[in-house]
C-alpha positions as CSV (number, residue, x, y, z in Angstrom):
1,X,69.8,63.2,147.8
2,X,72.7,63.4,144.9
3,X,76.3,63.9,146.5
4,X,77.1,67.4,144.6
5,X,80.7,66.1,144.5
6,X,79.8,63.0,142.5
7,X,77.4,65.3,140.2
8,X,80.0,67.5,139.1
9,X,82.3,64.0,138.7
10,X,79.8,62.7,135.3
11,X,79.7,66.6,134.1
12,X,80.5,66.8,130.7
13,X,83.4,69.0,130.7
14,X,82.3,71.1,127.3
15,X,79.3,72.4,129.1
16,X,81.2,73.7,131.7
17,X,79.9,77.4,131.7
18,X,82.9,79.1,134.0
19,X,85.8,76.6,134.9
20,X,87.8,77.9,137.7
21,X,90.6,75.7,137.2
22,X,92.9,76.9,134.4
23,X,93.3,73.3,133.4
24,X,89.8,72.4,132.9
25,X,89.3,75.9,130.9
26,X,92.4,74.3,128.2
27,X,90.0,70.6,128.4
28,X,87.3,72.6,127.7
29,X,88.5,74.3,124.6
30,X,90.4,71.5,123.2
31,X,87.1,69.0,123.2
32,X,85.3,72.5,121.9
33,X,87.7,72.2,118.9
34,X,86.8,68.4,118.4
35,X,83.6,69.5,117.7
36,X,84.0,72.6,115.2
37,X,81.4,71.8,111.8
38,X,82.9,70.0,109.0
39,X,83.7,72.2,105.9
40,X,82.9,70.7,102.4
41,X,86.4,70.1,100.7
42,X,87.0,72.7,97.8
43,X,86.3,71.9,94.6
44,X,86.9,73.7,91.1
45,X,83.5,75.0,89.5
46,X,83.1,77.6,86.9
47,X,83.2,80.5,89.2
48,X,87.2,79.2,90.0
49,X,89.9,80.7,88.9
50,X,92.5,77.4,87.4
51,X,96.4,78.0,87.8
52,X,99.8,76.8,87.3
53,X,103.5,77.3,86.9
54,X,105.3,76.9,83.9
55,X,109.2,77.0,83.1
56,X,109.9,78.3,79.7
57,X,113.0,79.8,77.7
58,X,112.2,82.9,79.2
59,X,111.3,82.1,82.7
60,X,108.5,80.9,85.5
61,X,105.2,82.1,84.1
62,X,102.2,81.8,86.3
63,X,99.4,81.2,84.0
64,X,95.6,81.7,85.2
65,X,92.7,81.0,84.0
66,X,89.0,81.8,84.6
67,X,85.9,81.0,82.9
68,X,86.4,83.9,80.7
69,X,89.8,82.4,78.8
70,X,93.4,83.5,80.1
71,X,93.5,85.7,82.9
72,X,97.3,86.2,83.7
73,X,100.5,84.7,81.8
74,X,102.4,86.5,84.5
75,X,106.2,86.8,85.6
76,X,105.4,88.1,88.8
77,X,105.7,85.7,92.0
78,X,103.2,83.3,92.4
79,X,101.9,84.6,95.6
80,X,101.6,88.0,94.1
81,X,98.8,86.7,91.3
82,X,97.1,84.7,93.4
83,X,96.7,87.2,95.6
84,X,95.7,89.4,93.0
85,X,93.9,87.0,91.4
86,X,91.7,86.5,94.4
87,X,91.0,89.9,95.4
88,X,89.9,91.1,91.9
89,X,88.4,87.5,90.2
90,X,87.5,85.3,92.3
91,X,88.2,84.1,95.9
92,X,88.9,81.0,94.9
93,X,92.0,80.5,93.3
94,X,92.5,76.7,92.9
95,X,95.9,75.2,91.9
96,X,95.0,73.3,88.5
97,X,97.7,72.2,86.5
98,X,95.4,70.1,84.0
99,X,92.8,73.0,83.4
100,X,96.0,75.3,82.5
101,X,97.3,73.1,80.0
102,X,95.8,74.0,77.1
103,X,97.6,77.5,77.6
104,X,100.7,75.6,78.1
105,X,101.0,73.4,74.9
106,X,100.0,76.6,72.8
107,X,102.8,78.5,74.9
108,X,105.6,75.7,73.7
109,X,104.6,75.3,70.5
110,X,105.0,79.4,70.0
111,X,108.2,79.2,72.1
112,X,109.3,76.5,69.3
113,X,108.8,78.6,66.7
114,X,105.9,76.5,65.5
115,X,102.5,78.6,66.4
116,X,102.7,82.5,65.3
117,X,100.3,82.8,67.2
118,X,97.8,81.7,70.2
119,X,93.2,80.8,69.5
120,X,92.9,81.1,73.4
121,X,90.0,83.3,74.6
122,X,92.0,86.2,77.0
123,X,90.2,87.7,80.1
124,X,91.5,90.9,81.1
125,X,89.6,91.2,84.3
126,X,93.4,92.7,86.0
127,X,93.7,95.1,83.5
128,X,92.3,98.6,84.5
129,X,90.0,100.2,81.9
130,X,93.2,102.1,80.3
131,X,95.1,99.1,79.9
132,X,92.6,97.1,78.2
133,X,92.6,99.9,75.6
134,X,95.9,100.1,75.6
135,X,96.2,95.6,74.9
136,X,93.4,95.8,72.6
137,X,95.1,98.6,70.3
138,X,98.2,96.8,70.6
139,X,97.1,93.7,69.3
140,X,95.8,95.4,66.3
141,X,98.9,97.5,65.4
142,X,101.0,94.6,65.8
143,X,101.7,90.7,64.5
144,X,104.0,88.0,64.5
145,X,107.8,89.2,64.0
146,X,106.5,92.8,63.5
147,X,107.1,96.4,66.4
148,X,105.4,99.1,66.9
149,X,106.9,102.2,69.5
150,X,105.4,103.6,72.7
151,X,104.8,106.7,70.9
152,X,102.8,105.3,67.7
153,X,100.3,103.2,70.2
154,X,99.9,106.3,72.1
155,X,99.1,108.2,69.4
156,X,96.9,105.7,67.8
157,X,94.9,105.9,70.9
158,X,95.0,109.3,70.4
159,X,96.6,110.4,73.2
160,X,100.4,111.1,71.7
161,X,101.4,113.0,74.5
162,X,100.7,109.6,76.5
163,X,103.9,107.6,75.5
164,X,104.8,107.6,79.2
165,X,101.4,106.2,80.3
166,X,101.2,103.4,77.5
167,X,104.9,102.2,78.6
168,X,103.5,102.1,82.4
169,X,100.3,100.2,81.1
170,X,102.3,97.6,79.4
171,X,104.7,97.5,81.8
172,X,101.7,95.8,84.3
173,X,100.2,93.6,81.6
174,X,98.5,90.8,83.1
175,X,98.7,88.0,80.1
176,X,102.2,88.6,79.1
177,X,103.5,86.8,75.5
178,X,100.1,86.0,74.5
179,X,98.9,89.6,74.9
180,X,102.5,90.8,73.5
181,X,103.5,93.8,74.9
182,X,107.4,92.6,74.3
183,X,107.1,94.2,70.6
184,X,106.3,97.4,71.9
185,X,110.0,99.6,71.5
186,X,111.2,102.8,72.4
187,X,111.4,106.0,70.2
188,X,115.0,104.8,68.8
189,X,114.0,101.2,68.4
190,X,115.5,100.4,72.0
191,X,115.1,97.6,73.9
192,X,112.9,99.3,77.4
193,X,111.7,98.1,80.0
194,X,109.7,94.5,79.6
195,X,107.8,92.4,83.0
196,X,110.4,89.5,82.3
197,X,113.8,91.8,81.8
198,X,115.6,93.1,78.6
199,X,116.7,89.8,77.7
200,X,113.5,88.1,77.7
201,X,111.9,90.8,75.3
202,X,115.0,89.9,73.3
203,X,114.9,86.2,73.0
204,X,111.1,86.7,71.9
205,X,112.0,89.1,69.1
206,X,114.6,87.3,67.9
207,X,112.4,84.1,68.2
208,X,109.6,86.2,65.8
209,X,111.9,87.5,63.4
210,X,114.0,84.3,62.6
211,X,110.5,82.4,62.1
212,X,108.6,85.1,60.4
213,X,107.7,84.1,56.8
């Protein structure tokens, strides 16, 4: 008959059920561990979201994009889009300089004064169903080197008493310069409130005007 002692000697110890020693129980989990299945690595597909940072005259953009064109040309933090990004697009939000740098030559080129403006499909997947209006109407009231007033986009929604709401809608627009919310001014022409500060709305109106034909 089999000793019991040398029977428990050749156990393996990752079938042990119930170790009473403490020390066995930390063997146990550690060889468990060894053991855990092997994930696939990730890799980008259509169903990924592409991003990247990008330093430009008027700051760090964090530009996204989807399979539906440009989903954020933000100056928020990085971890706040992604985060964003991946609760509302796509869990998958894949660091992917070259996929974003189609957006980033076109970006350049208008920051050089030498595009007036950008062929890049946007996807405004982060904006609610308000702010798409509000982008949308936007991009027909205004062009290159040209403004248009919280008040007149309200009311060419035709909501005028809305002035407040349009400013809080662009205020949180996701694809910032290319969708451009900067030439939006207050009722005296003002410079208010813009995602990347006064003085980047600023530099991008000056830029427009001293390179409109």
């Amino acid at each position: 008959m089999a000793d019991p002692r040398e029977a428990g000697e050749h156990r393996d110890p990752r079938e042990a059920s119930d170790p009473r020693d403490p020390r066995e129980a930390a063997l146990v989990t550690r060889l468990r561990a060894l053991h855990a299945p092997v994930r696939p690595p990730l890799l980008a597909g259509a169903g990924d979201v592409g991003y990247a940072l990008h330093d430009g005259p008027v700051g760090r953009l964090v530009i996204a994009v989807g399979a539906g064109g440009v989903l954020a040309c933000s100056y928020d933090e990085e971890a706040a889009v992604t985060a964003r990004l991946a609760r509302s697009v796509s869990p998958r939000v894949l660091r992917d300089p070259r996929r974003v740098d189609p957006v980033r030559r076109e970006l350049d080129a208008y920051f050089a004064g030498a595009r007036q403006g950008f062929d890049l499909a946007v996807d405004l997947a982060l904006a609610t169903p308000f702010q798409r209006g509000v982008l949308t109407e936007l991009g027909r009231l205004t062009g290159f080197g040209t403004t248009t007033t919280y008040g007149a986009l309200a009311a060419a929604l035709g909501r005028p008493q809305a002035a407040r709401a349009v400013g809080a809608a662009l205020g949180a627009n996701p694809v910032c310069v290319i969708v451009p919310c900067h030439r939006v001014l207050g009722s005296s022409g003002g410079l208010t409130g813009y995602a990347g500060g006064v003085e980047a709305k600023r530099w991008l109106l000056e830029l427009e005007r001293s390179k409109r034909g």
